[in-house]
C-alpha positions in Angstrom: 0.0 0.0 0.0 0.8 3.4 -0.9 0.9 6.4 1.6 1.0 10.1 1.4 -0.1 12.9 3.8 -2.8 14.0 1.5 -4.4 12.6 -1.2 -6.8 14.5 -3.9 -9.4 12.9 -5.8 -9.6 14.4 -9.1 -6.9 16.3 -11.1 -9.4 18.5 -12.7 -8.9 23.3 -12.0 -10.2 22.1 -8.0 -7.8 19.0 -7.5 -4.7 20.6 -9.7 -4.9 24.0 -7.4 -5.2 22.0 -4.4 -2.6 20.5 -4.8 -0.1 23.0 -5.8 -1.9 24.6 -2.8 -1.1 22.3 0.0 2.5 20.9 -1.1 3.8 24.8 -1.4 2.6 24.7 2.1 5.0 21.6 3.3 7.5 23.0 1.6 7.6 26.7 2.5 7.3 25.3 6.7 9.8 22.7 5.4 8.1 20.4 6.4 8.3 16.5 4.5 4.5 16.3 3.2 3.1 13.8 0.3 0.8 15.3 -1.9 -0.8 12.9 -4.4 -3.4 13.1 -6.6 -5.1 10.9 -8.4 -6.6 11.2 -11.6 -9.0 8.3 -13.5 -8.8 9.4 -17.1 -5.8 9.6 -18.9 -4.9 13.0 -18.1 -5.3 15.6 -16.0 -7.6 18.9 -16.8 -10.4 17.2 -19.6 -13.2 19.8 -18.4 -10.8 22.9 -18.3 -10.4 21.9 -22.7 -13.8 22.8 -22.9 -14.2 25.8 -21.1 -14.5 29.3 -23.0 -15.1 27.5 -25.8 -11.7 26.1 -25.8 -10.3 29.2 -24.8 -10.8 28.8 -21.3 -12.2 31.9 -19.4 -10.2 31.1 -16.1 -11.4 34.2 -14.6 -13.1 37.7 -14.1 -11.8 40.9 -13.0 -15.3 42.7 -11.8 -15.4 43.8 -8.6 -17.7 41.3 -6.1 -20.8 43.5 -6.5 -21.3 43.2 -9.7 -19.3 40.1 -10.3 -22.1 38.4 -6.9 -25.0 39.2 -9.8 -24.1 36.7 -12.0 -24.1 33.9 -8.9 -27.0 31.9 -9.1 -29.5 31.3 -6.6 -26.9 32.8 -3.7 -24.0 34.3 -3.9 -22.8 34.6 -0.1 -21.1 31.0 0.1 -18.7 32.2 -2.2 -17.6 36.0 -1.0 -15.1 33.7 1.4 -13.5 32.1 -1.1 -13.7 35.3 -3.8 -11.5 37.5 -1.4 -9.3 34.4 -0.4 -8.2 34.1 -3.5 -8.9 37.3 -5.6 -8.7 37.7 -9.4 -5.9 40.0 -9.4 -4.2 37.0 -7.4 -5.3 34.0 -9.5 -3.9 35.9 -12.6 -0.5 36.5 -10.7 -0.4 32.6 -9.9 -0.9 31.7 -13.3 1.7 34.4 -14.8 4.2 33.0 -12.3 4.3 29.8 -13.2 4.9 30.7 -16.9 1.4 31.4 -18.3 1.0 35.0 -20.5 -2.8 36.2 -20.0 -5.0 38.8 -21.4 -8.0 40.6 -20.2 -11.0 40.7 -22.6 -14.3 42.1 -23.2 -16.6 41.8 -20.0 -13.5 41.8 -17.8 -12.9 38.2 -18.6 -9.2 36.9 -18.6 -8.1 34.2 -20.8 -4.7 32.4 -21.7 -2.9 34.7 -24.5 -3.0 31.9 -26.8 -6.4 31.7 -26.5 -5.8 27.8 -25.8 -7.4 25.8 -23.0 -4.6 23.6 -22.9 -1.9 26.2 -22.1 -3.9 26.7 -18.7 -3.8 23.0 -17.8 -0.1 22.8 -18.8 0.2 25.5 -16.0 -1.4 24.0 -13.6 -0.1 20.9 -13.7 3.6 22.5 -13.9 2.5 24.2 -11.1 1.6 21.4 -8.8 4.5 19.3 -9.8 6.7 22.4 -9.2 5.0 22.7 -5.5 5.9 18.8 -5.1 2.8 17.3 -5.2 2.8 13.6 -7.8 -0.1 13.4 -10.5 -1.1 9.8 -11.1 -3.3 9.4 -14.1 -5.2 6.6 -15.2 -6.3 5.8 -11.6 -10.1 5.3 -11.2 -11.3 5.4 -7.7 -13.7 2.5 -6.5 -13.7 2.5 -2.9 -12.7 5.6 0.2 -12.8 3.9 3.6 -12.2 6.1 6.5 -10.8 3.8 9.1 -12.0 4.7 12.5 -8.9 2.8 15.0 -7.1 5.9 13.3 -7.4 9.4 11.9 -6.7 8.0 8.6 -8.5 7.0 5.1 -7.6 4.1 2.2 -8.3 4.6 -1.2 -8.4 1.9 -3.7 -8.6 1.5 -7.1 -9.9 -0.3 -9.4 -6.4 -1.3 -11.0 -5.8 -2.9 -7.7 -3.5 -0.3 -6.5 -3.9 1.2 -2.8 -3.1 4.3 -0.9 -3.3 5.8 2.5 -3.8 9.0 3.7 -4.1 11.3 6.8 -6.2 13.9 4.7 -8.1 13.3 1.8 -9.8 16.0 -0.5 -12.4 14.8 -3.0 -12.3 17.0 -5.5 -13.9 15.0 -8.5 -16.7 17.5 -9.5 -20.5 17.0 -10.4 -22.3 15.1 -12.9 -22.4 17.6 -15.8 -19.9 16.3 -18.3 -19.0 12.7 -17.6 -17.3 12.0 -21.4 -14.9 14.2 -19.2 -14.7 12.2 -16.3 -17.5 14.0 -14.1 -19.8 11.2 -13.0 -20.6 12.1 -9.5 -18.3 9.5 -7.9 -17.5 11.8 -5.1 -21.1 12.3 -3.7 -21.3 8.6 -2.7 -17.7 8.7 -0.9 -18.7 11.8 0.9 -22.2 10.4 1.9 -20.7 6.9 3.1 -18.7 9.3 5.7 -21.7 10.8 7.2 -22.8 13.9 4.8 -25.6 14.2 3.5 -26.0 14.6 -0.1 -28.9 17.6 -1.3 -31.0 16.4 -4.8 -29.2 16.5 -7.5 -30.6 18.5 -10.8 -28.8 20.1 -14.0 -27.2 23.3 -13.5 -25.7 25.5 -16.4 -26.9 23.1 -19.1 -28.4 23.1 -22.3 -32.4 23.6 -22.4 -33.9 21.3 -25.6 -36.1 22.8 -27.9 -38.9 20.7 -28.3 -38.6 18.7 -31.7 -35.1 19.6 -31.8 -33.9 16.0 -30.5 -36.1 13.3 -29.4 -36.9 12.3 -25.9 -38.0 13.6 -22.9 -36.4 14.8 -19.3 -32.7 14.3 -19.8 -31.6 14.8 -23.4 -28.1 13.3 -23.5 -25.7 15.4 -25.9 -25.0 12.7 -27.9 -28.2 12.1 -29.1 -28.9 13.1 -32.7 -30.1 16.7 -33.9 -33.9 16.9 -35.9 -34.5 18.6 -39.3 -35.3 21.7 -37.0 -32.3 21.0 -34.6 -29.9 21.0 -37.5 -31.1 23.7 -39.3 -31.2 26.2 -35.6 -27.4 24.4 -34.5 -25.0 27.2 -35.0 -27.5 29.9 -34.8 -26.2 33.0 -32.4 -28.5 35.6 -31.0 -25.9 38.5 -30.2 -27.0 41.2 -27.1 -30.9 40.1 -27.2 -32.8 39.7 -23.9 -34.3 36.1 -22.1 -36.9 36.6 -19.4 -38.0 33.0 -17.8 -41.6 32.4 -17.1 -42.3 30.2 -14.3 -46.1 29.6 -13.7 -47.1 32.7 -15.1 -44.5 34.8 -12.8 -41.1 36.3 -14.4 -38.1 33.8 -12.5 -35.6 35.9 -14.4 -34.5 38.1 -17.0 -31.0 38.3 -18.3 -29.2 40.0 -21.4 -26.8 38.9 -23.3 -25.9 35.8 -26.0 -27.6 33.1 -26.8 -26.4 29.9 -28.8 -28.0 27.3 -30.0 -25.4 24.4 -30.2 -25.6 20.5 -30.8 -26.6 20.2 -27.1 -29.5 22.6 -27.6 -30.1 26.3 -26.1 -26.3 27.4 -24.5 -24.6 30.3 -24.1 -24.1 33.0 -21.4 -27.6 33.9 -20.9 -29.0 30.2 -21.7 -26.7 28.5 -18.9 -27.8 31.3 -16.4 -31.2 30.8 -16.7 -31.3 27.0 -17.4 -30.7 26.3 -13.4 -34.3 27.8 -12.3 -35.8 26.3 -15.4 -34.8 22.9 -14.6 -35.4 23.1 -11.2 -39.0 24.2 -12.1 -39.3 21.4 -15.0 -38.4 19.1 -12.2 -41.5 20.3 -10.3 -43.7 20.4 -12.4 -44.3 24.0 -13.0 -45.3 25.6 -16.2 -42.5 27.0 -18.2 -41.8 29.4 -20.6 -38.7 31.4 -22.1 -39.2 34.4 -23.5 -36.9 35.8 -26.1 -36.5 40.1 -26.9 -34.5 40.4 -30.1 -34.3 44.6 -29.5 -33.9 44.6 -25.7 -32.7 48.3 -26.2 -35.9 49.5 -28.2 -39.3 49.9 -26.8 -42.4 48.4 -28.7 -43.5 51.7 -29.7 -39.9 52.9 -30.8 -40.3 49.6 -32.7 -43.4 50.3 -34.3 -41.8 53.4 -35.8 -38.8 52.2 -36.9 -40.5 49.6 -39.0 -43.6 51.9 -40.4 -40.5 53.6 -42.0 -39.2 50.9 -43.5 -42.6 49.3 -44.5 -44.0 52.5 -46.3 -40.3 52.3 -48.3 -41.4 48.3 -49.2 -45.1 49.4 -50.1 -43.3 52.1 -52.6 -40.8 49.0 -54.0 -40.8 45.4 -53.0 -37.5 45.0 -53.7 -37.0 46.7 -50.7 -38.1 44.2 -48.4 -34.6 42.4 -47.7 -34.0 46.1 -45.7 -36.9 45.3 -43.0 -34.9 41.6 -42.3 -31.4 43.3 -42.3 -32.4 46.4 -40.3 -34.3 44.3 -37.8 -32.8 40.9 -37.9 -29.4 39.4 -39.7 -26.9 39.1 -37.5 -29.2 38.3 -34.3 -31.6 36.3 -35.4 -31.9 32.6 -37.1 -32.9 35.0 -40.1 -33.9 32.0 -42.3 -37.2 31.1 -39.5 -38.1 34.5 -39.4 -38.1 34.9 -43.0 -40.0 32.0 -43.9 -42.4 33.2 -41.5 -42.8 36.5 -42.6 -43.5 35.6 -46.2 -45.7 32.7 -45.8 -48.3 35.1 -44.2 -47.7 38.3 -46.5 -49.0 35.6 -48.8 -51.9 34.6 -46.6 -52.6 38.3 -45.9 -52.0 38.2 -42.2 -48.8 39.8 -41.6 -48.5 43.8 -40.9 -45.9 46.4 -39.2 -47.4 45.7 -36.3 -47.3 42.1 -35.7 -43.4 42.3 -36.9 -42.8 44.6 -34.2 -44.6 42.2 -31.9 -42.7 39.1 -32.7 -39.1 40.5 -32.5 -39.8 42.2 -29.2 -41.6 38.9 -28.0 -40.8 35.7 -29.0 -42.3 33.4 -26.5 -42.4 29.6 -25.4 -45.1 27.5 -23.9 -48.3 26.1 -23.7 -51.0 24.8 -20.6 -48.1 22.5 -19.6 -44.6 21.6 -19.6 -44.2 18.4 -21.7 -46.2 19.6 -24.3 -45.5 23.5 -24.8 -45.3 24.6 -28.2 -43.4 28.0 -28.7 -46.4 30.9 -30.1 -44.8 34.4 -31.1 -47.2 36.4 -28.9 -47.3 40.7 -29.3 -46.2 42.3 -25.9 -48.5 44.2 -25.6 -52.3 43.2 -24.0 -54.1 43.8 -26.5 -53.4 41.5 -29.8 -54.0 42.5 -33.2 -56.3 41.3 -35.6 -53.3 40.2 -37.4 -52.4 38.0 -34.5 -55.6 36.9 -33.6 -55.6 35.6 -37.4 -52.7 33.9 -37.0 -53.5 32.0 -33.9 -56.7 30.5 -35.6 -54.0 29.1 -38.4 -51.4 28.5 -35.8 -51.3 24.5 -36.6 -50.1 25.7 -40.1 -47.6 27.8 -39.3 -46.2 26.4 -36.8 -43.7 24.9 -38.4 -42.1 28.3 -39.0 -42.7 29.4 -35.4 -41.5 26.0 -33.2 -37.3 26.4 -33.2 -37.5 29.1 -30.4 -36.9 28.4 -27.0 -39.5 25.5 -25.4 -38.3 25.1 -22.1 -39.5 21.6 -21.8 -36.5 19.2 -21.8 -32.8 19.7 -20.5 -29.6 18.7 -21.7 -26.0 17.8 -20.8 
């Protein structure tokens, strides 16, 4: 059997800091500690490669009163921790040990190669430099604490074992296990007495209804629809998301929005996807709520495109101004397009009801499971247009499903 003064579960950002963290303490007291840590896949870091977008965002420079907004559902377990270790001071770690960084857009800080693996590489030099041993390749399956003494034994499943005086489980959640996070640590911590909350999705991908098939968890891997492919790729740029929870605005954020192979992502997607899972789970009433001109009023709206529509009743050749002006570049313009032209043809669109839809596009239905997205004006009163246009809804709805139906959940 193998021994060490502390062992760390998990060389992913947690385990790799810990560990640089506790063997620069031994060795700064010069003092003779073991720091291992043990890794199962085959090396250390696999989340970190897909953070930023492969860019890795390892940090942010705002100031903890505007940076505790962006904390979701409370922010006060982690003021501790923010001023332990501050920004200023996790960049200066990093740029020690031989990383160059850059601050970006947002105050967000990012390797100056723009490459994910440059901040594991640092990490892991880091830890090493500190004295601390990476092991990969060694998959936990059983922590004992052994009560005779203050100790704990780790084994794994290649047969090897190891013994500690201070273990630190530091092997994540459940939210990407292709990268090794499978939630192994919540059955260690509650065979040693602490109790484990419900578990549910937290800054994941919400699934468009008809955009993959299934229902509750949607696994990444599964394959995309017709509508799923067509919408994959599509980025809304600096448009609003307000969450709907049983009638009663959860949220409202501003921002991006994606929608990716997984389904609905980006910043604003994964801030609000926690309280819409949580209420999915519950068995509230869901629905997302998408602004495309979060900075113009409906009336501001309305005006901007009577302009433009009094220049298209003059020349329709002019119409590809009212999508550009109002949509490309923040919009799956192709849905919206469709839309607009299949009712000019049945007569049913006007100014109005385009100022409605791209200030409101809205999700769901009388339940959950089987919400249908409906662009709905914002203001009380609907249209004739609209009113038009729900009576025909089943035959457009083809052109009005891909946006956001909070009614699955993805990894």
């Amino acid at each position: 059997m193998h021994s060490a003064d502390i062992i760390i579960i998990g060389g992913g950002a947690a385990g790799l800091m810990a560990a640089a963290g506790a063997a620069q303490t031994y060795a700064s007291k010069g003092l003779p500690g073991k720091v291992i840590v043990l890794e199962k896949m085959p090396r250390p870091g696999r989340k970190i490669m897909i953070t930023g977008k492969g860019r890795c965002n390892f940090t942010n420079l705002k100031q903890w009163n505007e940076f505790s907004g962006h904390i979701h559902p409370k922010p006060n377990f982690l003021k501790p921790s923010f001023y332990n270790l501050t920004s200023e001071k996790m960049i200066a770690f990093l740029e020690s040990h031989g990383l160059e960084t850059v601050v970006e857009r947002g105050d967000r800080a990012f390797p100056a190669s723009h490459l994910a693996s440059d901040v594991i590489d640092t990490l892991v030099r880091a830890a090493k430099e500190a004295g601390a041993e990476i092991l990969c390749g060694k998959s936990v399956s059983q922590v004992t604490r052994n009560e005779d003494e203050p100790s704990f034994t780790v084994r794994c499943e290649d047969g090897a074992s190891y013994s500690c005086s201070k273990l630190i489980i530091c092997t994540g959640g459940l939210s990407y296990p292709k990268t090794g996070s499978t939630g192994d640590g919540y059955g260690w911590a509650e065979g040693m007495g602490h109790s484990i909350r419900p578990l549910f999705p937290s800054l994941t991908a919400i699934v468009p209804e008809g955009y993959k098939d299934g229902k509750g968890h949607i696994d990444r891997s599964l394959p995309l629809s017709e509508t799923g492919k067509s919408l994959c790729g599509n980025q809304l740029k600096n448009v609003g998301l307000s969450l709907i929870v049983d009638g009663n605005e959860a949220q409202n954020e501003f921002g991006d929005l994606d929608f990716t192979d997984g389904g609905i992502e980006g910043p604003i997607g994964f801030k609000v996807s926690r309280k819409c899972v949580n209420a999915i789970i519950n068995g509230s009433k869901v629905t997302a709520v998408i602004d495309l001109k979060p900075a113009v009023d409906l009336e501001d709206l309305h005006v901007r495109i009577g302009t433009l529509w009094n220049e298209i009743s003059k020349d329709k050749r002019n119409v590809n101004k009212l999508y550009k002006a109002l949509i490309t570049g923040s919009h799956p313009t192709f849905a919206i397009r469709n839309t607009i032209r299949d009712l000019q043809t049945a007569g049913l669109y006007s100014r109005d009801f385009a100022a409605a839809v791209i200030k409101n596009i809205k999700s769901g239905k009388s339940s959950v499971a089987s919400a249908v997205a409906s662009a709905k004006p914002a203001t009380a009163e609907l249209n004739s247009a609209y009113k038009a246009l729900c009576n025909l809804q089943d035959k457009y709805n083809t052109y009005l499903d891909y946006v956001v139906n909070a009614t699955k959940f993805g990894s």
